[in-house]
C-alpha positions as a Markdown table, in Angstrom:
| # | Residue | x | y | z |
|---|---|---|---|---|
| 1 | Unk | -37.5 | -21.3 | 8.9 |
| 2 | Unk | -34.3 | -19.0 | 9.5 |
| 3 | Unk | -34.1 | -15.7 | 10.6 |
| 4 | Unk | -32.1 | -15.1 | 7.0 |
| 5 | Unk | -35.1 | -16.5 | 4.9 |
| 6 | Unk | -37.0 | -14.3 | 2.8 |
| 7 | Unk | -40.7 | -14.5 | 3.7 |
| 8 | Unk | -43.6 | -13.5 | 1.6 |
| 9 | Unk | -46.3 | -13.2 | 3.7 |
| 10 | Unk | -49.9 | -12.8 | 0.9 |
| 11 | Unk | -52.7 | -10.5 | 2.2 |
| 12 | Unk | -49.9 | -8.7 | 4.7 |
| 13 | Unk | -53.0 | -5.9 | 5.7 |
| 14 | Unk | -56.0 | -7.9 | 6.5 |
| 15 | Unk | -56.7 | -10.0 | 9.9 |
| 16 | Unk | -54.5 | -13.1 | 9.6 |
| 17 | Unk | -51.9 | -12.0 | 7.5 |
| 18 | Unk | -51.3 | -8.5 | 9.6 |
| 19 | Unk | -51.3 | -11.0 | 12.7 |
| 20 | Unk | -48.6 | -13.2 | 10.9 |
| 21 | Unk | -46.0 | -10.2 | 10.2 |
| 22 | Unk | -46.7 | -9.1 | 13.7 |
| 23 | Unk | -45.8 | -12.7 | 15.4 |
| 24 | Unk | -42.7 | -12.5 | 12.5 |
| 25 | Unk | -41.5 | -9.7 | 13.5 |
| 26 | Unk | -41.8 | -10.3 | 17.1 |
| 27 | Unk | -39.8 | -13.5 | 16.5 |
| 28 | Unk | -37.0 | -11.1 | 15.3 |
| 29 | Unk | -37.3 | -12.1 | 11.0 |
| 30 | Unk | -36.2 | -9.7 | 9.5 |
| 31 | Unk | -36.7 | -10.1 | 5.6 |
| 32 | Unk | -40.4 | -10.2 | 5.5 |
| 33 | Unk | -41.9 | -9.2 | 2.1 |
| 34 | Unk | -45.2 | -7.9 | 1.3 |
| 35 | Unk | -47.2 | -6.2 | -1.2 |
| 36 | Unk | -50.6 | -4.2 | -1.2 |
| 37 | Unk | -52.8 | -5.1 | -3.7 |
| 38 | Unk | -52.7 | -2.0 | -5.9 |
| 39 | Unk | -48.3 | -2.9 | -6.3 |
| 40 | Unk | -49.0 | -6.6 | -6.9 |
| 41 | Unk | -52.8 | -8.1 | -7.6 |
| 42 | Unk | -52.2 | -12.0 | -7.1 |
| 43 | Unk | -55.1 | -12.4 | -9.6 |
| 44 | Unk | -52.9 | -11.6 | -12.5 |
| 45 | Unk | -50.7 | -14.8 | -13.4 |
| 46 | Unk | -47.8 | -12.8 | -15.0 |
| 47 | Unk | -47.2 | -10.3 | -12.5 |
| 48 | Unk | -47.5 | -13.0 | -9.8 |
| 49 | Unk | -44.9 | -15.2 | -11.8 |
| 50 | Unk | -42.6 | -12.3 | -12.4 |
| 51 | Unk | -42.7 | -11.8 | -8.4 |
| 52 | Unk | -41.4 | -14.1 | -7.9 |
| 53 | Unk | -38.9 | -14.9 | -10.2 |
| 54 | Unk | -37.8 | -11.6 | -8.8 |
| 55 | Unk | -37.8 | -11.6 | -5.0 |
| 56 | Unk | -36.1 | -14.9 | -4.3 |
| 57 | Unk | -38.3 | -16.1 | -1.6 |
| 58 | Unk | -38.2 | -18.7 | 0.9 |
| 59 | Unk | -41.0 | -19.4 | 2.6 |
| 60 | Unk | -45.0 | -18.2 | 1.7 |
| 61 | Unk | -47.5 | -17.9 | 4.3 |
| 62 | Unk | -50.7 | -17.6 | 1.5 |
| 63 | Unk | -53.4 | -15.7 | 3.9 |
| 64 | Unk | -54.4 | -13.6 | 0.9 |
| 65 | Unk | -58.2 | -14.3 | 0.4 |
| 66 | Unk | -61.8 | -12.8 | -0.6 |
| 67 | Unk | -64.1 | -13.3 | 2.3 |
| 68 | Unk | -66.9 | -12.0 | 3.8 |
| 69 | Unk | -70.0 | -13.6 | 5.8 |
| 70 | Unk | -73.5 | -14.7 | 4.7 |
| 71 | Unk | -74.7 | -11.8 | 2.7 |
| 72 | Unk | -71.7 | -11.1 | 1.0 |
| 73 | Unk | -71.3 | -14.9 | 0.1 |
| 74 | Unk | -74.9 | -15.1 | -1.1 |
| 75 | Unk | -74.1 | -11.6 | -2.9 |
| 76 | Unk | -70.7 | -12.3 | -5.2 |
| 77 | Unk | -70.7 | -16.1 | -5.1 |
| 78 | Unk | -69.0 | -15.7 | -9.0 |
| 79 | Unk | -66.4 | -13.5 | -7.0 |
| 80 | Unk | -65.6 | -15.4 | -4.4 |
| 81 | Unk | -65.2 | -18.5 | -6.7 |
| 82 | Unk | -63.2 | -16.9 | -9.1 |
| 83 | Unk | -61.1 | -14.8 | -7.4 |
| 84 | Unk | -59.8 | -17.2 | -4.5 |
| 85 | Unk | -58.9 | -19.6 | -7.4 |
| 86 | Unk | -57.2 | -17.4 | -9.2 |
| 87 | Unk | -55.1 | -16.0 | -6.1 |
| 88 | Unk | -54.6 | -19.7 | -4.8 |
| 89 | Unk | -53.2 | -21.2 | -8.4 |
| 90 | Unk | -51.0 | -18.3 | -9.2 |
| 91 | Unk | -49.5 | -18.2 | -5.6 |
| 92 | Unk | -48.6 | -22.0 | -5.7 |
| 93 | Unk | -47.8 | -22.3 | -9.0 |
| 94 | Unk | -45.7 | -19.6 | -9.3 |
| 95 | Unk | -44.1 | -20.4 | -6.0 |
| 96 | Unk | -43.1 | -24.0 | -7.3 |
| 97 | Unk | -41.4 | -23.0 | -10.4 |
| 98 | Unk | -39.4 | -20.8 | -8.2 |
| 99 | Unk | -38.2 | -23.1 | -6.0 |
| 100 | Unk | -40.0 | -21.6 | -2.6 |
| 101 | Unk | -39.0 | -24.4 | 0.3 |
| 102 | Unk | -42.1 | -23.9 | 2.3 |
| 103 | Unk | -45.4 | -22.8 | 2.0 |
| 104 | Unk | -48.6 | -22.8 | 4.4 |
| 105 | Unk | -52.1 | -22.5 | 2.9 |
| 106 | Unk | -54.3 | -21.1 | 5.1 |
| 107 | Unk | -58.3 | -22.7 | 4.5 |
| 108 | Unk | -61.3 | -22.4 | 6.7 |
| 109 | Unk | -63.7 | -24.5 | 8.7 |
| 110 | Unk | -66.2 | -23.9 | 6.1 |
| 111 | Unk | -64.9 | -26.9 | 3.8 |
| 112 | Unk | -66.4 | -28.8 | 6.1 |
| 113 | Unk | -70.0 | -30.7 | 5.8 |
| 114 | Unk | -72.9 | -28.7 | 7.0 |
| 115 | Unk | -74.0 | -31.1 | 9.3 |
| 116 | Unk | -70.1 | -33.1 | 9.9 |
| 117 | Unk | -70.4 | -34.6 | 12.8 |
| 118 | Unk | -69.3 | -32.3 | 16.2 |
| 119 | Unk | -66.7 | -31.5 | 16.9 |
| 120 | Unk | -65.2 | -31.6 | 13.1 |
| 121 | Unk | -62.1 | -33.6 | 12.5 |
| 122 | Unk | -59.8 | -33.3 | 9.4 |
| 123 | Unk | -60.9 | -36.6 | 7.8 |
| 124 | Unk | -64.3 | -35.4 | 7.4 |
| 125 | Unk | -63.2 | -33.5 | 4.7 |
| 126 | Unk | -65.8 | -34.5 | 1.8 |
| 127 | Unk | -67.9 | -36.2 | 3.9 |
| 128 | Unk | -71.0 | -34.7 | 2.5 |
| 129 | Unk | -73.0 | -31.4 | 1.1 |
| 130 | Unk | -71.7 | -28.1 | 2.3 |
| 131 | Unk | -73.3 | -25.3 | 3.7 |
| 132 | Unk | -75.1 | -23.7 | 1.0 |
| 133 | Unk | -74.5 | -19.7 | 1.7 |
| 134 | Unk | -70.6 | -20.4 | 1.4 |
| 135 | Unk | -70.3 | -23.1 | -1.2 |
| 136 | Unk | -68.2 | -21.4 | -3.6 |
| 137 | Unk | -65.7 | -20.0 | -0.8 |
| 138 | Unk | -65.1 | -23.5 | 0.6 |
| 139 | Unk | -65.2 | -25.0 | -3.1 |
| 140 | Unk | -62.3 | -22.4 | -3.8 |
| 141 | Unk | -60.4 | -23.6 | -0.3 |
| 142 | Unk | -60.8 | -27.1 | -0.9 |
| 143 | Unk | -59.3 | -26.9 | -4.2 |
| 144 | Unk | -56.2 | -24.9 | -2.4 |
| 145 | Unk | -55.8 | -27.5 | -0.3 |
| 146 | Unk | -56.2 | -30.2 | -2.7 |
| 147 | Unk | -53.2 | -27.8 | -5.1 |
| 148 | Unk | -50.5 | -27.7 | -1.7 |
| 149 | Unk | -51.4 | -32.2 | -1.7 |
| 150 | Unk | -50.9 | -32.7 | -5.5 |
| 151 | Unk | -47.7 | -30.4 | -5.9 |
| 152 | Unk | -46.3 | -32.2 | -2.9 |
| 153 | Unk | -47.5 | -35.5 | -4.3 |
| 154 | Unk | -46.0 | -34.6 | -8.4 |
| 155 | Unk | -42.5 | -32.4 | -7.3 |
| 156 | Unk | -41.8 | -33.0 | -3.7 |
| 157 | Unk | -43.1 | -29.6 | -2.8 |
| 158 | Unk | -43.5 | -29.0 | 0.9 |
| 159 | Unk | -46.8 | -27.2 | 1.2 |
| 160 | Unk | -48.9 | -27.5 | 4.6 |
| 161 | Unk | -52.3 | -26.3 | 5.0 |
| 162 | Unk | -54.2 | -25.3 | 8.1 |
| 163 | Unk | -57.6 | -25.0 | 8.7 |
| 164 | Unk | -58.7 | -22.5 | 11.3 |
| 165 | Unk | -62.5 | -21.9 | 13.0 |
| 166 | Unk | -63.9 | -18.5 | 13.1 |
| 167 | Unk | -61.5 | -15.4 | 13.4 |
| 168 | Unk | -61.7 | -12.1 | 15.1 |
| 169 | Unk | -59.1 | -9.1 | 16.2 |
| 170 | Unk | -57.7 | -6.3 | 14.9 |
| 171 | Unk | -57.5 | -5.3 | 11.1 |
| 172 | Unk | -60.9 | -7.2 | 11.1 |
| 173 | Unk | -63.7 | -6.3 | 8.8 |
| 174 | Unk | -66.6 | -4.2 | 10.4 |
| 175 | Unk | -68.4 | -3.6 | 7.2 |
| 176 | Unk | -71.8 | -4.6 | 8.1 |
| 177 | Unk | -72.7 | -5.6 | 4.5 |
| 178 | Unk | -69.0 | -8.1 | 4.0 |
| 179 | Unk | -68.0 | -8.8 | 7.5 |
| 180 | Unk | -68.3 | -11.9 | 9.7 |
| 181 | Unk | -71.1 | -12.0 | 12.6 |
| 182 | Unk | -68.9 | -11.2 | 15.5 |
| 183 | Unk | -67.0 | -7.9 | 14.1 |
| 184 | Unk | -70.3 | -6.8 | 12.6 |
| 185 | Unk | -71.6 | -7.3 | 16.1 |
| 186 | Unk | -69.0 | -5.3 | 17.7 |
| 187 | Unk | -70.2 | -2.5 | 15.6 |
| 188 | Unk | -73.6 | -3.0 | 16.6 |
| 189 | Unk | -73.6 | -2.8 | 19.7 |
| 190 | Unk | -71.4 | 0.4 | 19.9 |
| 191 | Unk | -73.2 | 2.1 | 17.5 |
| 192 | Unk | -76.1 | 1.3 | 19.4 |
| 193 | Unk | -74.0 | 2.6 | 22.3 |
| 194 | Unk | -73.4 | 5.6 | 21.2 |
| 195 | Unk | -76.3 | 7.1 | 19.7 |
| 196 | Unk | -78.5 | 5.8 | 23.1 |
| 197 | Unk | -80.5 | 3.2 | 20.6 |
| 198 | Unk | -82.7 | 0.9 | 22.7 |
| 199 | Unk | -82.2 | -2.5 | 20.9 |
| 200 | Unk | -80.3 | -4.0 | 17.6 |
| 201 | Unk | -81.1 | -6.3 | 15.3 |
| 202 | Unk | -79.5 | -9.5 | 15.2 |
| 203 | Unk | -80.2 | -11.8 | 12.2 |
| 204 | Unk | -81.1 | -15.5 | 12.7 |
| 205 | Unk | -82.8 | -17.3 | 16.0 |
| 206 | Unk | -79.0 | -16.3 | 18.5 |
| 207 | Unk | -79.1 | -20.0 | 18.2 |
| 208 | Unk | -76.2 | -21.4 | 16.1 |
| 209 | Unk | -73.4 | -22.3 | 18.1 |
| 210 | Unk | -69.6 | -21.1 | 17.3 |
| 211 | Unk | -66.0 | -21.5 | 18.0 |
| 212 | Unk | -64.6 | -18.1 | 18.0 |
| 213 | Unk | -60.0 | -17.8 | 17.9 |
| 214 | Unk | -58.3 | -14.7 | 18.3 |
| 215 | Unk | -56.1 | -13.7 | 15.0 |
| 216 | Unk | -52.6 | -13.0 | 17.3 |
| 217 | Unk | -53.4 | -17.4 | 18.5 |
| 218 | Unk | -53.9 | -18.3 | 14.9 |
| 219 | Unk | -50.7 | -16.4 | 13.8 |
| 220 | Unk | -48.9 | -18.0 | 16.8 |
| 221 | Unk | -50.1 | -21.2 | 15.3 |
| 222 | Unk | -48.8 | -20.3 | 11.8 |
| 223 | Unk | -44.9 | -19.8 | 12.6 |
| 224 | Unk | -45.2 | -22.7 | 15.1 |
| 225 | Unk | -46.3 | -25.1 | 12.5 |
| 226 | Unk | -44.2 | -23.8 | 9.7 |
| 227 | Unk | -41.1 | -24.7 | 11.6 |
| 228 | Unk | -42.2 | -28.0 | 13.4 |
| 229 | Unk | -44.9 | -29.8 | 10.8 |
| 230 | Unk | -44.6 | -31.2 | 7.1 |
| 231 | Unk | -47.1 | -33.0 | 6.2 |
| 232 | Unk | -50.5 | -33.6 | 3.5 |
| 233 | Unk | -52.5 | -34.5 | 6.0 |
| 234 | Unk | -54.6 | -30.7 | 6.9 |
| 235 | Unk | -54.5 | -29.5 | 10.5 |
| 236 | Unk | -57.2 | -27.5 | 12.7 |
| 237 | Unk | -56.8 | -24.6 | 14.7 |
| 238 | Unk | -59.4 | -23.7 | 17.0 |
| 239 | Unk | -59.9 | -23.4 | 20.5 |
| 240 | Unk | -61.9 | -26.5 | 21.4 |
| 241 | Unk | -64.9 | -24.7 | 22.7 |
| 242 | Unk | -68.5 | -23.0 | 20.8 |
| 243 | Unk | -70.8 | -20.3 | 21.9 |
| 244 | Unk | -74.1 | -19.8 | 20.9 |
| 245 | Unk | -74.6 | -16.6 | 19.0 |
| 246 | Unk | -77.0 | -15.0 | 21.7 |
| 247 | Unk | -74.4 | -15.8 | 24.2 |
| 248 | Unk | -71.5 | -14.3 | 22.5 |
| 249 | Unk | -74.3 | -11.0 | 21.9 |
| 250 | Unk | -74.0 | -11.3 | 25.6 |
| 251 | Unk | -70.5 | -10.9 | 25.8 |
| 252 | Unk | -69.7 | -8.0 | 23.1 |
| 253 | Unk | -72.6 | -6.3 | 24.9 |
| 254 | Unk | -70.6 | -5.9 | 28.5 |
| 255 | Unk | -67.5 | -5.6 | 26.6 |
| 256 | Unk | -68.5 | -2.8 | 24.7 |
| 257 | Unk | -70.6 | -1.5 | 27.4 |
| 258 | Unk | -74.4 | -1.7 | 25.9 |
| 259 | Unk | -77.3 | -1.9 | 28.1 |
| 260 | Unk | -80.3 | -2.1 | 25.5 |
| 261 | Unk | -81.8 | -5.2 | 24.2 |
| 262 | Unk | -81.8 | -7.8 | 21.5 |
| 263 | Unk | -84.0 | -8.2 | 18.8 |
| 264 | Unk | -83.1 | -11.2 | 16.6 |
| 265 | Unk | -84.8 | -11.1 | 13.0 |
| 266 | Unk | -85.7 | -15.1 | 12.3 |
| 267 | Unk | -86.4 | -14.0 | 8.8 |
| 268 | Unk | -82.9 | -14.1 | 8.3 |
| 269 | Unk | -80.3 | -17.3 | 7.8 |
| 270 | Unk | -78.8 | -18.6 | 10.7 |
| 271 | Unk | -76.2 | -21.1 | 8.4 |
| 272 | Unk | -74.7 | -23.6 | 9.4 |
| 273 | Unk | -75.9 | -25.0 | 13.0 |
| 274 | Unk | -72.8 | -25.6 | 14.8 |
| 275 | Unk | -69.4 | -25.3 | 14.0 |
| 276 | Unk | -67.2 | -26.3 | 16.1 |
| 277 | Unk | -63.1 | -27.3 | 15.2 |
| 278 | Unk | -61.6 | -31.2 | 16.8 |
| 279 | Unk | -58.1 | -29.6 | 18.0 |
| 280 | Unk | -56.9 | -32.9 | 18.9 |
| 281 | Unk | -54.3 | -32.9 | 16.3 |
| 282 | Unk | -52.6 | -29.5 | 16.6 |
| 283 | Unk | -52.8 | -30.3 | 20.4 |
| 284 | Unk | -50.6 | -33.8 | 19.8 |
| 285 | Unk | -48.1 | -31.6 | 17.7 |
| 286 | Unk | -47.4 | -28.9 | 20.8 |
| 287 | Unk | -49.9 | -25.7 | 20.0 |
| 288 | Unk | -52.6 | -24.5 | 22.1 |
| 289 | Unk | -54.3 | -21.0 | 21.9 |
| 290 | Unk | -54.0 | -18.9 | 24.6 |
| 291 | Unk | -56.4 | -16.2 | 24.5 |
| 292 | Unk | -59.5 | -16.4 | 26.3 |
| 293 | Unk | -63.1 | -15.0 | 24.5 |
| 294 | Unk | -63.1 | -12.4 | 27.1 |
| 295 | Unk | -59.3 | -11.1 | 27.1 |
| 296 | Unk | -59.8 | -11.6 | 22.8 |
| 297 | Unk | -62.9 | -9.3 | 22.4 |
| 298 | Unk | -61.5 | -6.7 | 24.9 |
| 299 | Unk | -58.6 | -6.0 | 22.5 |
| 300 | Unk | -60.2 | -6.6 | 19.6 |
| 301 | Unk | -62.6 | -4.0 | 20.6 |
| 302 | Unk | -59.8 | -1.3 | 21.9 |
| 303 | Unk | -58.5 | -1.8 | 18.0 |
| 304 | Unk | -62.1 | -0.9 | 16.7 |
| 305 | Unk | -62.3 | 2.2 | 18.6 |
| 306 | Unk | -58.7 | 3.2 | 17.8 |
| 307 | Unk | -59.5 | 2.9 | 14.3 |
| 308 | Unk | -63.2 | 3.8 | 14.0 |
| 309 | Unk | -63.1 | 6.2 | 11.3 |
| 310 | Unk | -61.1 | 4.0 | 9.0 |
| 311 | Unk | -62.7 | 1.2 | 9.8 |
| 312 | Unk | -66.5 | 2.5 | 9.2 |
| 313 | Unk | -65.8 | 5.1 | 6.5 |
């Protein structure tokens, strides 16, 4: 990348790609282009197309996605089929017959196997079955990444896609309908907090173990890659370490400053048992995150409470 190239980064407001413009910006690019939803919908093939045909851009970071954890998933399957396809074709397509030099796809751990051996490594892609509450998410992810291989493969397009573990930090979702177990904990617990409540609920057995990367690492990540790596082959970014979910309870609990106790509801899904990222790759290519669990939650947490009514309104 150069500081003169015009960079669309997709999904600009939500965790990753807010953490990309940040490290961007930081990094002193200047031309960074975004759009909210309601000025461009990347669902809508024309619009998209006539974007950009338009804004003559450079270089894509595609971090635009529907997600949202177990009960959303199991919720709006349809949705989250759909609409990821749909945002993923028009992106890649549209940035091909443009002429975009770069573009990095981001994917998730979740196209992995349920039960891929630990920890996961890129070439266990397709292993075998996937974890049932997600399916349609990581069906719609795998076929992005499959796009960014063809279109390099048919025009000589060069499209990288990374595949990072679970994310946290701020302009995270704390919905506690949509939102990913450790955010929705994080609300939890300071609810709890602050209306002197003497336990909370905490769906599934506590025992599922996972790898947990601060959004700030995985943006870090992002820029690194797009100027150092080309390449089909996917790459993992994680931390290299799990945590059971009772443990990390633990942890948001002194963070936020609860004292009450845990009631964990077994009637509920725990998903997938462990999921935990092999980092040797991104390791060999020069990027390691930096954040510890500890130092990540503490900001991630100073966010929440800075924007608490936005974020639970």
């Amino acid at each position: 990348m150069h500081k003169n190239d015009r960079i669309f980064v997709a999904g600009h407001r939500g965790l990753v790609g807010s953490a990309i413009v940040r490290k961007l910006e930081v990094e002193g690019y200047q031309q960074i282009v975004t759009r909210t939803r309601k000025e461009l919908d990347l669902r809508d093939k024309l619009a998209v197309e006539q974007f950009f045909q338009r804004e003559d851009i450079d270089i894509v970071f595609l971090a635009a996605a529907k997600v949202g954890g177990i009960v959303a998933n199991r919720d709006y399957p349809a949705d989250f089929l759909t609409d990821n396809l749909l945002i993923q074709t028009n992106v890649i397509t549209s940035a091909q017959q443009a002429g975009v030099k770069k573009l990095l796809f981001l994917g998730s751990t979740c196209i992995y196997p349920k039960l891929a051996p630990q920890p996961m490594k890129e070439e266990d892609l397709l292993t075998g079955e996937l974890e049932s509450t997600n399916e349609p998410y990581a069906i719609a992810k795998i076929a992005g990444i499959k796009m960014c291989q063809a279109y390099n493969q048919q025009y000589g397009t060069n499209y990288i896609s990374v595949m990072p573990t679970n994310l946290y930090g701020s302009h995270d979702n704390f919905d506690l309908e949509s939102s990913h177990v450790l955010p929705a904990l994080m609300r939890k617990c300071h609810e709890a907090k602050i209306k002197n409540l003497p336990s909370i609920e905490v769906w599934g057995t506590g025992k599922p173990r996972r790898e947990f990367l601060y959004s700030d690492d995985l943006a870090d990540a992002c820029v690194y890659l797009m100027k150092t790596y080309s390449g089909n082959d996917i790459v993992n970014i994680g931390v290299g370490k799990d945590i059971s979910i009772a443990a990390l309870v633990e942890e948001i609990k002194k963070v936020v400053g609860y004292e009450g106790d845990v009631v964990y509801n077994t009637s509920r899904p725990d998903g997938t048992p462990r999921k935990l990222v092999d980092v040797t790759k991104v390791h060999s290519l020069g990027w390691e995150a930096s954040t510890s669990l500890d130092e990540g939650l503490r900001q991630a947490y100073h966010w929440y409470l800075e924007n608490y009514e936005a974020v639970t309104n």
